[in-house]
C-alpha positions as CSV (number, residue, x, y, z in Angstrom):
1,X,81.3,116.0,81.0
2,X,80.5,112.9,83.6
3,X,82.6,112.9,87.0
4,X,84.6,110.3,86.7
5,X,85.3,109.5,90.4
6,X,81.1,109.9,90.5
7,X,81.0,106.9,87.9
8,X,83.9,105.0,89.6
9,X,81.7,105.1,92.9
10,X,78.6,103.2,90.4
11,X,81.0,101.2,89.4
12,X,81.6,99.8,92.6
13,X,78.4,99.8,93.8
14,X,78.3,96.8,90.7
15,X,81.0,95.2,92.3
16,X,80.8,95.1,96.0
17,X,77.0,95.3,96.3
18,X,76.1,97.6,99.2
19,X,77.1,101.3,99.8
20,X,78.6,100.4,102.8
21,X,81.1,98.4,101.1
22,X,81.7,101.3,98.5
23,X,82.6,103.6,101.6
24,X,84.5,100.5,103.4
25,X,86.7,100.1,100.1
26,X,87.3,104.1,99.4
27,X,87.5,105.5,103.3
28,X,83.9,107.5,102.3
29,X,81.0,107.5,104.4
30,X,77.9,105.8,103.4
31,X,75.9,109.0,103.5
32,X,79.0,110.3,100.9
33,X,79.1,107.7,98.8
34,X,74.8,108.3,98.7
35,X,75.2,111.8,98.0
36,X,78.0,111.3,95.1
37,X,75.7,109.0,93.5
38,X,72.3,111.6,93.7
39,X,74.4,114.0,91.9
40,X,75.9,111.5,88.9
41,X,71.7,110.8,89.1
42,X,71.4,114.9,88.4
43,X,73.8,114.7,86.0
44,X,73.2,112.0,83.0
45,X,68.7,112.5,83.8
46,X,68.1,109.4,84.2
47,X,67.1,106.7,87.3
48,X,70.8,105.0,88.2
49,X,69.5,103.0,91.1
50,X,66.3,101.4,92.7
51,X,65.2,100.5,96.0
52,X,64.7,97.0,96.3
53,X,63.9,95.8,100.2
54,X,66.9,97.5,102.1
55,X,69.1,97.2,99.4
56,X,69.4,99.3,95.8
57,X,70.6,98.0,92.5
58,X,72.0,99.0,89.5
59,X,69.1,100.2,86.5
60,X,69.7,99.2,82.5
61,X,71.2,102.7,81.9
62,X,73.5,102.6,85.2
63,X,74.6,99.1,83.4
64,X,75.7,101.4,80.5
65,X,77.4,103.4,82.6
66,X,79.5,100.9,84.6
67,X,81.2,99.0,81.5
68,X,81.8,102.4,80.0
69,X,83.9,103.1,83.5
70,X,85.3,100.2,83.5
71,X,86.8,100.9,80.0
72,X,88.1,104.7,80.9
73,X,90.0,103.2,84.2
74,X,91.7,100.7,82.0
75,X,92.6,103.4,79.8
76,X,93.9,105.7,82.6
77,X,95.8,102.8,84.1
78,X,97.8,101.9,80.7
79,X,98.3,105.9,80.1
80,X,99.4,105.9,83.9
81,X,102.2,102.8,82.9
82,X,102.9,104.3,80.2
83,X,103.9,107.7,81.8
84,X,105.8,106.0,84.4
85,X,107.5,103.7,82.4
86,X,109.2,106.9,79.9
87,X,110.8,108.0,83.2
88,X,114.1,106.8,83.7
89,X,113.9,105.8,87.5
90,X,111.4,103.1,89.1
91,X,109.1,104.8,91.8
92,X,105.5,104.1,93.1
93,X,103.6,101.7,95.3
94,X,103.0,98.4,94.7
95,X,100.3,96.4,97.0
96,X,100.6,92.5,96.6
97,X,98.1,90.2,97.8
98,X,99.7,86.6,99.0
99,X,98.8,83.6,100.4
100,X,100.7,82.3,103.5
101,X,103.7,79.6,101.9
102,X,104.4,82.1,99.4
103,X,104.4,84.7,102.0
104,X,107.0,82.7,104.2
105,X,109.0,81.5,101.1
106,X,109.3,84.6,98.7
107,X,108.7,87.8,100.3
108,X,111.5,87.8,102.1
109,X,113.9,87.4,100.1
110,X,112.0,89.3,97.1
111,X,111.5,92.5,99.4
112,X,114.8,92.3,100.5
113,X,115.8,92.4,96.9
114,X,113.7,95.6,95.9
115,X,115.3,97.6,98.9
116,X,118.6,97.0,97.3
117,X,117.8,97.1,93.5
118,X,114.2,99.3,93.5
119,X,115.1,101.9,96.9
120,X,112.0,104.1,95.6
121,X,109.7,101.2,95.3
122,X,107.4,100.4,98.3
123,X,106.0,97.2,98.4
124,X,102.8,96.6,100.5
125,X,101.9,93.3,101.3
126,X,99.0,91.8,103.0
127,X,97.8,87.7,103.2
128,X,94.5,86.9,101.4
129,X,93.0,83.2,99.9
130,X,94.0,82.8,96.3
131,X,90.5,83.4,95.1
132,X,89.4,86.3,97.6
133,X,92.6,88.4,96.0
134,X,91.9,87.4,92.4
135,X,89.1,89.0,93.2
136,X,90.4,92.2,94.9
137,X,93.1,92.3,92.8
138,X,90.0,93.0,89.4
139,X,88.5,95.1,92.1
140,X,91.5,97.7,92.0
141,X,92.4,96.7,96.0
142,X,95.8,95.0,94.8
143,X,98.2,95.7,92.3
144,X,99.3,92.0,92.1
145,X,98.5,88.6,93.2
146,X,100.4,85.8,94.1
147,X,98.4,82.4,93.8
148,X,97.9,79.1,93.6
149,X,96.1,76.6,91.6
150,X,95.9,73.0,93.1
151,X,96.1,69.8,90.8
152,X,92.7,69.7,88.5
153,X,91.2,72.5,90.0
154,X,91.1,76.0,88.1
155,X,91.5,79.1,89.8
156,X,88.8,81.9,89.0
157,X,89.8,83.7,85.9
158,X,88.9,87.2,85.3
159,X,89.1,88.7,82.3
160,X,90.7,91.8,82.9
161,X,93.6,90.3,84.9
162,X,96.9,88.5,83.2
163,X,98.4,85.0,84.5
164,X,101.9,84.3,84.8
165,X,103.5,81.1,85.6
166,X,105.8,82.0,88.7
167,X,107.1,78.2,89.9
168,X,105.7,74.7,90.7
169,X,106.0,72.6,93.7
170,X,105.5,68.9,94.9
171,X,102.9,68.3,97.3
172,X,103.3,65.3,99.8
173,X,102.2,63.3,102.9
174,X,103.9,64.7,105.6
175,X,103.8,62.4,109.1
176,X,105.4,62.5,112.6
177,X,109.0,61.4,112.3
178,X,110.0,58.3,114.4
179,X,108.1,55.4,116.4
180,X,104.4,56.3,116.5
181,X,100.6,55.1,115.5
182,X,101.4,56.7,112.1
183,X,104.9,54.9,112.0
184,X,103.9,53.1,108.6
185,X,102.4,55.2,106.6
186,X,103.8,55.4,103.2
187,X,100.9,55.6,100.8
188,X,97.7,58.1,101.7
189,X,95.5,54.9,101.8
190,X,97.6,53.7,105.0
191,X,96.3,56.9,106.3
192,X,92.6,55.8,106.7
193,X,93.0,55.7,110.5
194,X,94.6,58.6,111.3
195,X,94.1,62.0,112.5
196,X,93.9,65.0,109.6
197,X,94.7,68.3,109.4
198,X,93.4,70.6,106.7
199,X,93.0,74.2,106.1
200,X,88.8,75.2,107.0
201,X,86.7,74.7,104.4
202,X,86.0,76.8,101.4
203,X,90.2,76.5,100.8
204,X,91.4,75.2,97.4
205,X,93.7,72.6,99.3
206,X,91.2,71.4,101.5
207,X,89.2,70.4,98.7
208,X,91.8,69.3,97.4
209,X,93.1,67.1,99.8
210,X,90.0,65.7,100.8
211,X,89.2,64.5,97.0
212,X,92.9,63.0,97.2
213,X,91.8,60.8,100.6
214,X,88.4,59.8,98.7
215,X,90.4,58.5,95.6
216,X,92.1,56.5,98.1
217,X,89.1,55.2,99.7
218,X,88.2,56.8,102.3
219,X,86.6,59.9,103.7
220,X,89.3,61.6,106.1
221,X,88.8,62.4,109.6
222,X,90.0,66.3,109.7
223,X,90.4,66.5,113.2
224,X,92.1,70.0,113.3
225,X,91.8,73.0,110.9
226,X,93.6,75.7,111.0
227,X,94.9,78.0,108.0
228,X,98.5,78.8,109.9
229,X,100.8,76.3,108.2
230,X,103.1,76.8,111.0
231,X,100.3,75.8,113.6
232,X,99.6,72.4,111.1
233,X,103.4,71.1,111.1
234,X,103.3,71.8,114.7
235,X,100.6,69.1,115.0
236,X,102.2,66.9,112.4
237,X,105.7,67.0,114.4
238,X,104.0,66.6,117.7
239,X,102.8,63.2,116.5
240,X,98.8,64.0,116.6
241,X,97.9,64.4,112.6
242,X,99.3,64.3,109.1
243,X,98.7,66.4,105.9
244,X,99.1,66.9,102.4
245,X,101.7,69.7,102.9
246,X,103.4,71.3,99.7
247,X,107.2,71.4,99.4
248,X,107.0,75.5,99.5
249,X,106.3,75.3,103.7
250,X,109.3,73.8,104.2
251,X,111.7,76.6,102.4
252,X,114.6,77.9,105.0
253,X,113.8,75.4,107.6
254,X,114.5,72.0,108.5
255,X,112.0,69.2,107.5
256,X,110.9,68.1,111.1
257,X,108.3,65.3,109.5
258,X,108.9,62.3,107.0
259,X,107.6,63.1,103.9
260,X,106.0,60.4,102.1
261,X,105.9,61.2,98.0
262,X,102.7,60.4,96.5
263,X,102.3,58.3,93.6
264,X,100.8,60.3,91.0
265,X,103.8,63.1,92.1
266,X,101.5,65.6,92.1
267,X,102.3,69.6,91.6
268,X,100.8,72.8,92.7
269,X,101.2,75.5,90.1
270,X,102.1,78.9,91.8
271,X,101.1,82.2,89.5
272,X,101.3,86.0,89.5
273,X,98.0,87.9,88.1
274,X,97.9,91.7,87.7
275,X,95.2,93.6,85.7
276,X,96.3,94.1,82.5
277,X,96.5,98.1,82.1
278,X,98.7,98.2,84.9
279,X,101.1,95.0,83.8
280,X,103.4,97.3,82.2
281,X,104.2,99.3,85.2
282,X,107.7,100.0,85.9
283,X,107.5,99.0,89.3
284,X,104.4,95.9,88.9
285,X,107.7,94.6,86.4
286,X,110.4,95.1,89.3
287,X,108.1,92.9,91.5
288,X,107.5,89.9,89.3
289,X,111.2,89.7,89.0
290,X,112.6,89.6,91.9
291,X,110.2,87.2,92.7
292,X,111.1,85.3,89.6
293,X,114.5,85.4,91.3
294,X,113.1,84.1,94.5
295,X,111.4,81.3,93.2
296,X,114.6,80.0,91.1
297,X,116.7,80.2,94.8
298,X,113.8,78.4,96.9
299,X,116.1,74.7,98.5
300,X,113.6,72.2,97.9
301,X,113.7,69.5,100.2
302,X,115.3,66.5,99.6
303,X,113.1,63.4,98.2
304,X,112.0,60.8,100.7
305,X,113.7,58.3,100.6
């Protein structure tokens, strides 16, 4: 019989590359994660992995190996759901992955909802991009993703993850409020002239947002980035930029800018993704809905006038 946690550590190796990442990701050292791999080696007779400069990759038969894992994980994780969910009382851990709006706008209120209704749930939750936890989310680092998917741009899809529509929301112009240089600004093409703000590069809504400025005609001049939405309406408020901000920021707060609505209207699609096997978990299932329940209770903001 093969060691499993010997061909999960191959496995890896497939998906994050280098054996330090393999001991980063499991809290092994390198020189374990080497060792575990010389005995799976020892154990099917045949070459796994080959030298190649400084680095080692995966041979033909250590390709073999690493979809059959894949498959005997998935079918531990459904048996795992499926033990958990004959019980008549939620319990575990779920770790969700969330970007920052959604962090500000429904973990609150969905935590606070799991400590009253789930009490033997624990819900760890740290902020990643959309696509980096899609990808840690496949890579077993996260039970459960909350992402986004801007206007005619796909998020990455892998296969062993599901997709669930969670809620949609408006994005808009947002400019300083009162008598300023950005006083008139009420389409994004009156915005040539003036100062941007935009997440750094590599972000779905910067992309986004510059492709919405070059429909209108003109290449923006992104001033500031910054990915702390709270640090971008600071400099939209203070009168030195504007944005394309989605209505999701502004959820339990006041709207300190004028929100100009755009004229195609539009929306950014916010999803949950969990890998399949483990869907069905008891407590995966508790999370989604309270944050279905969150979502329904977000106060969007009222429509410019």
């Amino acid at each position: 019989m093969l060691d499993l946690r010997r061909l999960r550590l191959l496995r890896e190796l497939k998906i994050r590359g280098t054996l330090a990442e393999v001991a980063a990701a499991l809290s092994y050292s390198p020189s374990s994660v080497s060792q575990q791999l010389a005995l799976l080696e020892k154990e099917v007779g045949v070459e796994l992995l080959r030298k190649t400069g400084r680095r080692v990759v995966l041979t033909p038969q250590a390709e073999i190996l690493v979809a059959h894992t894949a498959d005997l994980l998935e079918t531990l994780e459904r048996a795992e759901a499926g033990l958990a969910a004959s019980l008549t009382s939620v319990t575990g851990t779920v770790r969700v992955a969330v970007f920052q709006s959604a962090a500000l706008a429904l973990m609150p209120d969905a935590l606070t909802a799991m400590t009253q209704d789930y009490p033997d749930v624990r819900v760890e939750m740290v902020q990643r991009e959309p696509e980096t936890a899609l990808w840690e989310t496949f890579a077993r680092d996260f039970d459960l993703v909350i992402a986004e998917q801007y206007p005619g741009h796909a998020a990455p899809r892998h296969p062993e993850l599901d997709h669930l529509a969670l809620t949609e929301d408006a994005i808009r112009l947002a400019v300083p409020v009162g008598p300023s240089r950005y006083a008139g600004i009420a389409t994004v093409a009156a915005a040539a002239d003036a100062a941007w703000v935009m997440e750094p590069r590599g972000a779905a809504s910067r992309h986004w947002a510059e492709q919405a400025c070059r429909r209108a005609g003109f290449e923006p001049d992104v001033r500031y980035e910054t990915a702390d939405l709270q640090a971008q309406i600071r400099l939209i408020e203070s009168g030195n930029a504007v944005a394309l901000m989605p209505d999701l920021v502004w959820t339990g707060r006041d709207v300190p800018v004028r929100l100009v609505e755009l004229e195609d209207s539009p929306q950014r699609a916010i999803f949950t993704s969990a890998r399949r096997a483990g869907a069905e978990r008891p407590a995966v299932v508790a999370v989604r809905e309270v944050l279905d329940r969150a979502a329904r209770e977000v106060r969007r903001p009222d429509p410019p006038a």
